[in-house]
N, CA, C and O atoms as a GROMACS GRO file, in nm:
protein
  468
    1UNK      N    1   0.085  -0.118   0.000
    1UNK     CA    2   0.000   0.000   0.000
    1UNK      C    3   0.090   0.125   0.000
    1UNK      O    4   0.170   0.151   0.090
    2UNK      N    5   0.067   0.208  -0.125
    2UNK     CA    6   0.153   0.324  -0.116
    2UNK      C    7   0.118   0.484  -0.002
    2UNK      O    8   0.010   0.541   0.007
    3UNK      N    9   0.180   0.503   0.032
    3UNK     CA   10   0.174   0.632   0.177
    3UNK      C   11   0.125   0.776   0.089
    3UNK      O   12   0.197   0.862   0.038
    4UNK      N   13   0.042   0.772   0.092
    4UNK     CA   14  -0.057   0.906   0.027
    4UNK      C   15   0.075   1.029   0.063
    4UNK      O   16   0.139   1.018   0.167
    5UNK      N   17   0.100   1.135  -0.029
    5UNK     CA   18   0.169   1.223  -0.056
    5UNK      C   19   0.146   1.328   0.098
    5UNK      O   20   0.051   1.311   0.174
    6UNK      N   21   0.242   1.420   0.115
    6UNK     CA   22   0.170   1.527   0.222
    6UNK      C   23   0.013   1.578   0.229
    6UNK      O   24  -0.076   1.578   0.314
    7UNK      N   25   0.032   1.629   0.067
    7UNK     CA   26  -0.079   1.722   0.024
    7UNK      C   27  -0.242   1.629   0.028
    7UNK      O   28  -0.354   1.654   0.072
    8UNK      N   29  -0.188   1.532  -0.033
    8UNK     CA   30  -0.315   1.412  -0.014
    8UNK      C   31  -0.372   1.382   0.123
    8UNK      O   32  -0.489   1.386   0.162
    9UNK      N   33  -0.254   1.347   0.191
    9UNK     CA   34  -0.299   1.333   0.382
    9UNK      C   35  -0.343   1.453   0.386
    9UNK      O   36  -0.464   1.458   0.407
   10UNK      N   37  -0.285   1.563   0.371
   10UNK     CA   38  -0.371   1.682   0.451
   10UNK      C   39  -0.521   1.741   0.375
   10UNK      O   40  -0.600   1.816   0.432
   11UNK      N   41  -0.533   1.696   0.258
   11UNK     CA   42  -0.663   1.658   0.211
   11UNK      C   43  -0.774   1.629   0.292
   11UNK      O   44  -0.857   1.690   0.358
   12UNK      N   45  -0.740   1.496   0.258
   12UNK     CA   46  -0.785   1.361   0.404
   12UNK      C   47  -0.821   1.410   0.559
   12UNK      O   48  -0.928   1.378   0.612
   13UNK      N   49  -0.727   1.487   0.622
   13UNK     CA   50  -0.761   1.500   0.729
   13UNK      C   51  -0.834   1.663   0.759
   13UNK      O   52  -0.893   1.709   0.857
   14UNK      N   53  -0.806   1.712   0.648
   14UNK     CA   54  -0.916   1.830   0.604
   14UNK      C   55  -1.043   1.786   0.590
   14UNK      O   56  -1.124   1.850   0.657
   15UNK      N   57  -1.091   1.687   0.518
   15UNK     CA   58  -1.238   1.648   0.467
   15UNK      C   59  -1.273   1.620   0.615
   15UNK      O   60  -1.352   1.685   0.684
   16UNK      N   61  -1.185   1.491   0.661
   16UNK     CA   62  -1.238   1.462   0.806
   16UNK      C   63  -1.231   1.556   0.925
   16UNK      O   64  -1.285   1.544   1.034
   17UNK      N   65  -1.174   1.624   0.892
   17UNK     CA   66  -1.184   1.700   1.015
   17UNK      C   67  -1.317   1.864   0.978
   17UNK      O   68  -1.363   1.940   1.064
   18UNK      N   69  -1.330   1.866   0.898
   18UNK     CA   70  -1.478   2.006   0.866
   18UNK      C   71  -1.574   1.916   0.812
   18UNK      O   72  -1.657   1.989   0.758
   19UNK      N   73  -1.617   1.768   0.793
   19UNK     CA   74  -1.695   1.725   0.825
   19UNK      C   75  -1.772   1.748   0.932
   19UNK      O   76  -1.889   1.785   0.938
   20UNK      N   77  -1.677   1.715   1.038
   20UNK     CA   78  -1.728   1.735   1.232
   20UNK      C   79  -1.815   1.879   1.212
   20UNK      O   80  -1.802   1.957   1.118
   21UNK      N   81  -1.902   1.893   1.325
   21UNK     CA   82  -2.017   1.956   1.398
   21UNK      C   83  -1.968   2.125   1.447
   21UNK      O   84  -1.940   2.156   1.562
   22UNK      N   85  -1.967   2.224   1.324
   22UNK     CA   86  -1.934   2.378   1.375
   22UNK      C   87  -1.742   2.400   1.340
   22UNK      O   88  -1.692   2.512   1.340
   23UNK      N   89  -1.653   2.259   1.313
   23UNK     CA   90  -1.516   2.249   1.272
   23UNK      C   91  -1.517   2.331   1.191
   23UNK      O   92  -1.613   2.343   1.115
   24UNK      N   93  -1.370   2.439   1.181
   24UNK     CA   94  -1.307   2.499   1.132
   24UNK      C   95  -1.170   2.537   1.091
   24UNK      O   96  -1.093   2.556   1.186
   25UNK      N   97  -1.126   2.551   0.985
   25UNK     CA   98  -0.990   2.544   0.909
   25UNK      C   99  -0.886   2.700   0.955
   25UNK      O  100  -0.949   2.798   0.918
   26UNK      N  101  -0.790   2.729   1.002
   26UNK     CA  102  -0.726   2.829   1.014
   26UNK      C  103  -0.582   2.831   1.005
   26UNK      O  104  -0.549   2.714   0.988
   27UNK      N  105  -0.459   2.916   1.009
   27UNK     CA  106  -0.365   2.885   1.033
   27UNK      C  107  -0.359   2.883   1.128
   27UNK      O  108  -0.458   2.942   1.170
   28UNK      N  109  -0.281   2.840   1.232
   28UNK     CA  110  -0.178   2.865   1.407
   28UNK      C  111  -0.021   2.812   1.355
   28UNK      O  112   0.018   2.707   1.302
   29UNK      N  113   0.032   2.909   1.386
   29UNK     CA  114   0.197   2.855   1.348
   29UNK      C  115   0.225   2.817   1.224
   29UNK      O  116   0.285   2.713   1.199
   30UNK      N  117   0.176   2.913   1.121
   30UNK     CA  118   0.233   2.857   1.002
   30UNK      C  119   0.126   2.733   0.974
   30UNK      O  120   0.101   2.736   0.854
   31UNK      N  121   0.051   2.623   1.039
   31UNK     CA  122   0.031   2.528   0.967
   31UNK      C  123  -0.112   2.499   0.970
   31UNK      O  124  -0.161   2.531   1.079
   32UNK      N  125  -0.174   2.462   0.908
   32UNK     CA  126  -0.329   2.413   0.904
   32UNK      C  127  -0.372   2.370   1.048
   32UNK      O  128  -0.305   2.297   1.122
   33UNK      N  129  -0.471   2.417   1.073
   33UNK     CA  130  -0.522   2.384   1.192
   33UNK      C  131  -0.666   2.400   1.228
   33UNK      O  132  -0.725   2.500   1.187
   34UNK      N  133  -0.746   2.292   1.320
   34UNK     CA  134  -0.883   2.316   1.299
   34UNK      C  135  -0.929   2.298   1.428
   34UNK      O  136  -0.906   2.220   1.521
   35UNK      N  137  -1.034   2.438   1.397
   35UNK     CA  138  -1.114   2.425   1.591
   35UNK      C  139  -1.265   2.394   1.577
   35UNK      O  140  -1.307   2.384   1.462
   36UNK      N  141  -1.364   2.375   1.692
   36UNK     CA  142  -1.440   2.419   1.731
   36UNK      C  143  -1.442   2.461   1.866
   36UNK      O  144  -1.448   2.396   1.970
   37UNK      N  145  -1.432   2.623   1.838
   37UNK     CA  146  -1.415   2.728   1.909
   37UNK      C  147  -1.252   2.701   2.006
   37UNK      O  148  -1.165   2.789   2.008
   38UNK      N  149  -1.239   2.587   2.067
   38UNK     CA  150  -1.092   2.570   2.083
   38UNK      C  151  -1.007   2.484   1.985
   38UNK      O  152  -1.062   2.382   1.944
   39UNK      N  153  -0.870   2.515   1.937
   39UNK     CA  154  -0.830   2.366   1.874
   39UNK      C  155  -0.835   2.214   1.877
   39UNK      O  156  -0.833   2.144   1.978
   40UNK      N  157  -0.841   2.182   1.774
   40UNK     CA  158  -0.845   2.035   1.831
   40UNK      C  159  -0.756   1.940   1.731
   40UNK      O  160  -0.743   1.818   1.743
   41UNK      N  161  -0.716   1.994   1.663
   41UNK     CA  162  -0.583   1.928   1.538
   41UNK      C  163  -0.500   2.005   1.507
   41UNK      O  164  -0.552   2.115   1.485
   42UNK      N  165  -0.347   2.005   1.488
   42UNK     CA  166  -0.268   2.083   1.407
   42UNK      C  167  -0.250   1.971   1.313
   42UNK      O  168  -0.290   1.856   1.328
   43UNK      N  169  -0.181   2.026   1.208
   43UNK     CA  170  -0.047   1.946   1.122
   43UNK      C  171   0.038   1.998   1.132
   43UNK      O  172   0.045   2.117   1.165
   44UNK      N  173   0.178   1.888   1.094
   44UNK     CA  174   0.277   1.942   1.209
   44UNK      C  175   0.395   1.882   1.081
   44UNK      O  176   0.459   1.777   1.091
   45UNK      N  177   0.400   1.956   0.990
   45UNK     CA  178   0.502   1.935   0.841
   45UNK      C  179   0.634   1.962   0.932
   45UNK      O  180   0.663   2.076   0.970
   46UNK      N  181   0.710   1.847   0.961
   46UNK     CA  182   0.842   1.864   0.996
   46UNK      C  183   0.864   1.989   1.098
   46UNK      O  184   0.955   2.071   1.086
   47UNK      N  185   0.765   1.990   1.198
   47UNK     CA  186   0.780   2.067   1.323
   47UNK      C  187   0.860   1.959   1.429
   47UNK      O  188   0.826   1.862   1.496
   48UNK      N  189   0.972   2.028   1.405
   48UNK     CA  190   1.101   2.006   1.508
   48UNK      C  191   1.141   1.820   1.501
   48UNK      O  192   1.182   1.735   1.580
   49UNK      N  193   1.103   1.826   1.365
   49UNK     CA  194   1.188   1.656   1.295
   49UNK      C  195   1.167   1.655   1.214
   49UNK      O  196   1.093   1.742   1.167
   50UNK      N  197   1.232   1.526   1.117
   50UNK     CA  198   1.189   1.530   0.949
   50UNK      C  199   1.093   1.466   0.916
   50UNK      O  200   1.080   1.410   0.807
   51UNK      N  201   0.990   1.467   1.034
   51UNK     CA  202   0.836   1.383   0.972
   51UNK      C  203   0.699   1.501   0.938
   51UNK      O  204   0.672   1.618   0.964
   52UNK      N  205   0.643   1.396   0.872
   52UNK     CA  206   0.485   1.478   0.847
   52UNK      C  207   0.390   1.409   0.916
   52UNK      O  208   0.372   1.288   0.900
   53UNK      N  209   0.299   1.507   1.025
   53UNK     CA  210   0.213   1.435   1.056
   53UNK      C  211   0.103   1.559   1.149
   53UNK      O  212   0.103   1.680   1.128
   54UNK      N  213   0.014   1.485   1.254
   54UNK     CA  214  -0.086   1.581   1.336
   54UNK      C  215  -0.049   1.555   1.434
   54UNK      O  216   0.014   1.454   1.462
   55UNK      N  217  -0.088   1.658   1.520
   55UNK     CA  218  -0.159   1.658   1.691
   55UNK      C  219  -0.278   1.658   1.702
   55UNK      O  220  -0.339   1.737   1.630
   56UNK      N  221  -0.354   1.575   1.793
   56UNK     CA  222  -0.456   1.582   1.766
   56UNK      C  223  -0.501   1.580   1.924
   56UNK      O  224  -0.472   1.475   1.982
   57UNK      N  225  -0.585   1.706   2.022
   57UNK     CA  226  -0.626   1.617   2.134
   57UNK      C  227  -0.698   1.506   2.130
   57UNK      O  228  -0.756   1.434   2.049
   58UNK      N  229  -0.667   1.518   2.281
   58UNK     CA  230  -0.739   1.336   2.297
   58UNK      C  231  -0.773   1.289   2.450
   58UNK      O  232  -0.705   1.292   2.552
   59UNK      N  233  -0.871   1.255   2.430
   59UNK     CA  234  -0.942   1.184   2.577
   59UNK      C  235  -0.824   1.113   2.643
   59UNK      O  236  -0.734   1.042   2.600
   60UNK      N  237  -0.859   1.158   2.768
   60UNK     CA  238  -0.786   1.091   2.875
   60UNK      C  239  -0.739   0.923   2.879
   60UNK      O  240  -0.841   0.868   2.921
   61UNK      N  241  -0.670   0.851   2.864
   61UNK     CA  242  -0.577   0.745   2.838
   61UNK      C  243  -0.542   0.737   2.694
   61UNK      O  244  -0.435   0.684   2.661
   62UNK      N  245  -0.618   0.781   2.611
   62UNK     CA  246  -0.624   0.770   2.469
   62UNK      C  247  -0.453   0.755   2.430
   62UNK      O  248  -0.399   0.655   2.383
   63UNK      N  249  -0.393   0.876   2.462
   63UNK     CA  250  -0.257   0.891   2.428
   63UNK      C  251  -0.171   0.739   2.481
   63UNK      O  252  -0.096   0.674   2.408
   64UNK      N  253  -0.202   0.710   2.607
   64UNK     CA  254  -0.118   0.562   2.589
   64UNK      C  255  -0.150   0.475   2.509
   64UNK      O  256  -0.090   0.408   2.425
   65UNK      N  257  -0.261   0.483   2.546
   65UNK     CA  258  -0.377   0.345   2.452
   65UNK      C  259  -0.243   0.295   2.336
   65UNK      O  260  -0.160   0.204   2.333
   66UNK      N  261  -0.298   0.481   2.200
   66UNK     CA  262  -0.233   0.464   2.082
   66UNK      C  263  -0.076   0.451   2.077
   66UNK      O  264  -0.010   0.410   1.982
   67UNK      N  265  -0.039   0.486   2.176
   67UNK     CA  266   0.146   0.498   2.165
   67UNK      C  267   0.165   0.344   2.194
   67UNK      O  268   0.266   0.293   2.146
   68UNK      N  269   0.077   0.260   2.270
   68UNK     CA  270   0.066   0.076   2.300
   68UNK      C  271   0.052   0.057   2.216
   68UNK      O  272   0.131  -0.033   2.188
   69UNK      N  273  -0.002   0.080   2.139
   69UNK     CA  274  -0.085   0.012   1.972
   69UNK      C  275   0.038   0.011   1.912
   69UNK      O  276   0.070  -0.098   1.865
   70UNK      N  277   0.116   0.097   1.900
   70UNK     CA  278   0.221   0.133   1.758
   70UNK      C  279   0.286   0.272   1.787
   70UNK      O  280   0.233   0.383   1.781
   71UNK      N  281   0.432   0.232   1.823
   71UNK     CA  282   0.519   0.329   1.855
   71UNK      C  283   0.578   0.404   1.696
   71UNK      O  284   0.630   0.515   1.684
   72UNK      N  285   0.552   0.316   1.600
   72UNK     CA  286   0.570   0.367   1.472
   72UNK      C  287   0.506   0.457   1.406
   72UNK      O  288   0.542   0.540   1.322
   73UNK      N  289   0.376   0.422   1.468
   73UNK     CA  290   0.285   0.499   1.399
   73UNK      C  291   0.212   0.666   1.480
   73UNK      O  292   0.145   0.765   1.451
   74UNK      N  293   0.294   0.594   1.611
   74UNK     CA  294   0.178   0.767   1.704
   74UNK      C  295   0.337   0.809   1.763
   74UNK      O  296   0.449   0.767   1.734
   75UNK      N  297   0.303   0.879   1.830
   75UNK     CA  298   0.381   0.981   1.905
   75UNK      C  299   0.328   1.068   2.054
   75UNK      O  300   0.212   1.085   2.090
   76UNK      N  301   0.412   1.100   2.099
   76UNK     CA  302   0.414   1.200   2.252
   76UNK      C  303   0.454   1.338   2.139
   76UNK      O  304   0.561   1.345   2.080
   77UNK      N  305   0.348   1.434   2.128
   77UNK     CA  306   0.363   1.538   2.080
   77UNK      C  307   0.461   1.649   2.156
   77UNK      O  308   0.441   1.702   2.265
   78UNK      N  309   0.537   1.662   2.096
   78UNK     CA  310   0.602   1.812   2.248
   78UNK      C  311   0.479   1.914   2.234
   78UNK      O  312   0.392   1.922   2.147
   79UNK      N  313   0.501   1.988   2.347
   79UNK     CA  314   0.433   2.144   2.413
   79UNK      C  315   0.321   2.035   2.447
   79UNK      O  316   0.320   2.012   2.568
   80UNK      N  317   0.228   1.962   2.378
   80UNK     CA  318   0.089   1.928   2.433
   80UNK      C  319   0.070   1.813   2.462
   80UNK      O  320  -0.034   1.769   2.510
   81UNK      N  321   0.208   1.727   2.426
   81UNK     CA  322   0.196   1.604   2.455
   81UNK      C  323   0.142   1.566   2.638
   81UNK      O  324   0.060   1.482   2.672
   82UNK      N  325   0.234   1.676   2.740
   82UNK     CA  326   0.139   1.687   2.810
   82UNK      C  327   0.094   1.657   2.895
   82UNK      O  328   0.124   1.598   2.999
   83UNK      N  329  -0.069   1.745   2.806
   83UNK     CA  330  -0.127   1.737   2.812
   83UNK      C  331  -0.253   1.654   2.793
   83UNK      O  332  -0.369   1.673   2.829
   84UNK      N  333  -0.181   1.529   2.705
   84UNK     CA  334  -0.248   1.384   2.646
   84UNK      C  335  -0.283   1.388   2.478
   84UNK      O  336  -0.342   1.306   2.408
   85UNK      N  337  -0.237   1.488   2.454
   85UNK     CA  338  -0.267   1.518   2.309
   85UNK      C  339  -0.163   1.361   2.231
   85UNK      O  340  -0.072   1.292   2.276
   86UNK      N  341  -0.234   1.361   2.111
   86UNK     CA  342  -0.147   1.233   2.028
   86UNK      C  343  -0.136   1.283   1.912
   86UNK      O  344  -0.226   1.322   1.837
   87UNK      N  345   0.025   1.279   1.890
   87UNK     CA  346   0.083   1.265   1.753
   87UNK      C  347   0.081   1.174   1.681
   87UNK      O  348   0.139   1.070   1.711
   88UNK      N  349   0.000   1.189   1.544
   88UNK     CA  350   0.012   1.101   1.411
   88UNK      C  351   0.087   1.093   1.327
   88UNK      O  352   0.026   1.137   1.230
   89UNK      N  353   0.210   1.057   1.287
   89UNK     CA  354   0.305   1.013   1.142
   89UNK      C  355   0.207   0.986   1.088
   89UNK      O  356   0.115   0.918   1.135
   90UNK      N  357   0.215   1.055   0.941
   90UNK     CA  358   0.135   1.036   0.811
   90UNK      C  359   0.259   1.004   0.698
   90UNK      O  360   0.245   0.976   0.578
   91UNK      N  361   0.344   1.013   0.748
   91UNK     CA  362   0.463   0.962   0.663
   91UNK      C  363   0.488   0.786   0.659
   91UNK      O  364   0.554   0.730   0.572
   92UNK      N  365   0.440   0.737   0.739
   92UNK     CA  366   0.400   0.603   0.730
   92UNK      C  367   0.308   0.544   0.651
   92UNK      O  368   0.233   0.614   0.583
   93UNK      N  369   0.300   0.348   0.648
   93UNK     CA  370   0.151   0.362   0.603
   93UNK      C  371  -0.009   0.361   0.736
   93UNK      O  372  -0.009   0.289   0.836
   94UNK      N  373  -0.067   0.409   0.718
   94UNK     CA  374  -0.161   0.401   0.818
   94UNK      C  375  -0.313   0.353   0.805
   94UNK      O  376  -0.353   0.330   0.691
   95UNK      N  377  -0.377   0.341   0.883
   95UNK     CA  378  -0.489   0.284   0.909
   95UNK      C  379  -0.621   0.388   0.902
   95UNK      O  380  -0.688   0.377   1.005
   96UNK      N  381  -0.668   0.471   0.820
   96UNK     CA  382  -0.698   0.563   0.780
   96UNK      C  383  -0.868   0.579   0.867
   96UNK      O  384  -0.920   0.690   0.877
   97UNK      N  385  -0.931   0.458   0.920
   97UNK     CA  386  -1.004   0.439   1.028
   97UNK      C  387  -0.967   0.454   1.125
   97UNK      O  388  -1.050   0.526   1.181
   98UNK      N  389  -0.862   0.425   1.212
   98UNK     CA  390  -0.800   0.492   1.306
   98UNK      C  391  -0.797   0.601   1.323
   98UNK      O  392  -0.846   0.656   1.422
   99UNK      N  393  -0.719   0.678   1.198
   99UNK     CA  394  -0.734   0.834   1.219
   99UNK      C  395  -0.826   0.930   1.225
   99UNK      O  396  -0.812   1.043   1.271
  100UNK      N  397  -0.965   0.857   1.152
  100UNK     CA  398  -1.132   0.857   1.174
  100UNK      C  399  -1.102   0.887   1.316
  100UNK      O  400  -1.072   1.001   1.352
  101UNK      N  401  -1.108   0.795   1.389
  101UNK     CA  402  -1.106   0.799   1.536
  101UNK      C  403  -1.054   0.865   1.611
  101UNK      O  404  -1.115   0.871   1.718
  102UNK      N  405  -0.927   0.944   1.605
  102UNK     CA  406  -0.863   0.973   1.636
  102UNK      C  407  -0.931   1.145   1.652
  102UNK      O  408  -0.941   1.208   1.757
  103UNK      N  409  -0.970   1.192   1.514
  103UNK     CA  410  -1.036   1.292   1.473
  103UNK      C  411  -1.156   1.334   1.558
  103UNK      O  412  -1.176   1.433   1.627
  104UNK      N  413  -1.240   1.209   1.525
  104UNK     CA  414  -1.362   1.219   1.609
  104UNK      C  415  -1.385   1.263   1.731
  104UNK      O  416  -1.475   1.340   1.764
  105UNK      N  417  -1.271   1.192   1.828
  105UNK     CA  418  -1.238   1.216   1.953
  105UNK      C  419  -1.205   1.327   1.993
  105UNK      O  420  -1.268   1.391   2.078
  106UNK      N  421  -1.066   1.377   1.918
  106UNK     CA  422  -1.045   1.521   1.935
  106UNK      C  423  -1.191   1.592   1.892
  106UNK      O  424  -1.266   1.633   1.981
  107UNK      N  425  -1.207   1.598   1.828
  107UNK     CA  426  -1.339   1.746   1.835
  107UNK      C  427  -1.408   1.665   1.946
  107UNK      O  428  -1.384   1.755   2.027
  108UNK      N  429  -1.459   1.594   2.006
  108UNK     CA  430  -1.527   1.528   2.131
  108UNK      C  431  -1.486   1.615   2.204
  108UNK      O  432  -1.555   1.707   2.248
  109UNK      N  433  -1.335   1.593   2.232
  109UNK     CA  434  -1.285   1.664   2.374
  109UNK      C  435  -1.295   1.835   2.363
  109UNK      O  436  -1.311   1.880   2.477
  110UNK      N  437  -1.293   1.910   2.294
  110UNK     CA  438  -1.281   1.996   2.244
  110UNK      C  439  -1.441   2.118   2.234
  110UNK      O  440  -1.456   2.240   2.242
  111UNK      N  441  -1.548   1.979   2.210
  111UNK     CA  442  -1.664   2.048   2.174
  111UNK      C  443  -1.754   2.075   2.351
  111UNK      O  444  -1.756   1.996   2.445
  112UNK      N  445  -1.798   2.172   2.343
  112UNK     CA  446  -1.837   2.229   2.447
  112UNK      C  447  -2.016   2.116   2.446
  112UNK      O  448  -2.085   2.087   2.348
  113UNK      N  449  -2.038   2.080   2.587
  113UNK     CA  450  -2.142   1.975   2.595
  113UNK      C  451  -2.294   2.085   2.532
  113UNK      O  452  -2.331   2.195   2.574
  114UNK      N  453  -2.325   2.039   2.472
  114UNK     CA  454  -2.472   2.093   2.417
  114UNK      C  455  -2.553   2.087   2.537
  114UNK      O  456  -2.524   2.010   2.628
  115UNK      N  457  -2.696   2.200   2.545
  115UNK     CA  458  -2.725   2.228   2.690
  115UNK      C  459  -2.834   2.229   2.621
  115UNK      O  460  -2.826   2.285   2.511
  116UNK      N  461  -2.977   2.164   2.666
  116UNK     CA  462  -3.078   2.064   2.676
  116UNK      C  463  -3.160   2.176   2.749
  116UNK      O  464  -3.125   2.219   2.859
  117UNK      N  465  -3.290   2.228   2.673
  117UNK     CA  466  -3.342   2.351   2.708
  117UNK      C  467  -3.469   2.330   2.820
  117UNK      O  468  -3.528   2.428   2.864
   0.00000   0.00000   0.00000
């Protein structure tokens, strides 16, 4: 299976990520990044190594969970790592349902609880 180009992953995690509920596209630091109302993904093009990949928050154990799963494939993000946030290599090949998940979650943690009138 060939490893989808930068531009292609960040495609990909563009569609999936402004799919989500009020998600939005901006810069922070130079690089693509998407909130609802707080962040909840960067991409992280060779921020402070020679890989391409995201931060993404993430529910509480989540970050070990995925770093157990595959030390190849996730990461301890610096500045937010943290805070439990999980780094994705997209420079690998990956599991593109996973990162579904991964996505999902972050805007989860991120989205303020809807209030029931």
């Amino acid at each position: 299976m060939a490893i989808p180009s930068a531009d292609e992953c960040l495609s990909r995690v563009r569609a999936l990520c402004l799919a989500l509920p009020g998600a939005s596209e901006r810069l922070s630091h130079g690089e693509a990044a998407f909130f609802v109302k707080k962040q909840f993904l960067t991409m992280a093009d060779h921020h402070h190594d020679e890989r391409y990949g995201f931060w993404a928050a993430a529910p509480d154990g989540a970050q070990e969970r995925w770093l157990g799963t595959d030390g190849e494939r996730f990461f301890r993000p610096p500045y937010v790592g943290g805070r439990g946030w999980i780094g994705v290599y997209l420079d690998v090949e990956q599991d593109w349902d996973d990162i579904a998940e991964i996505i999902e979650r972050a805007h989860a943690v991120v989205t303020p609880p809807s209030r029931s009138r």
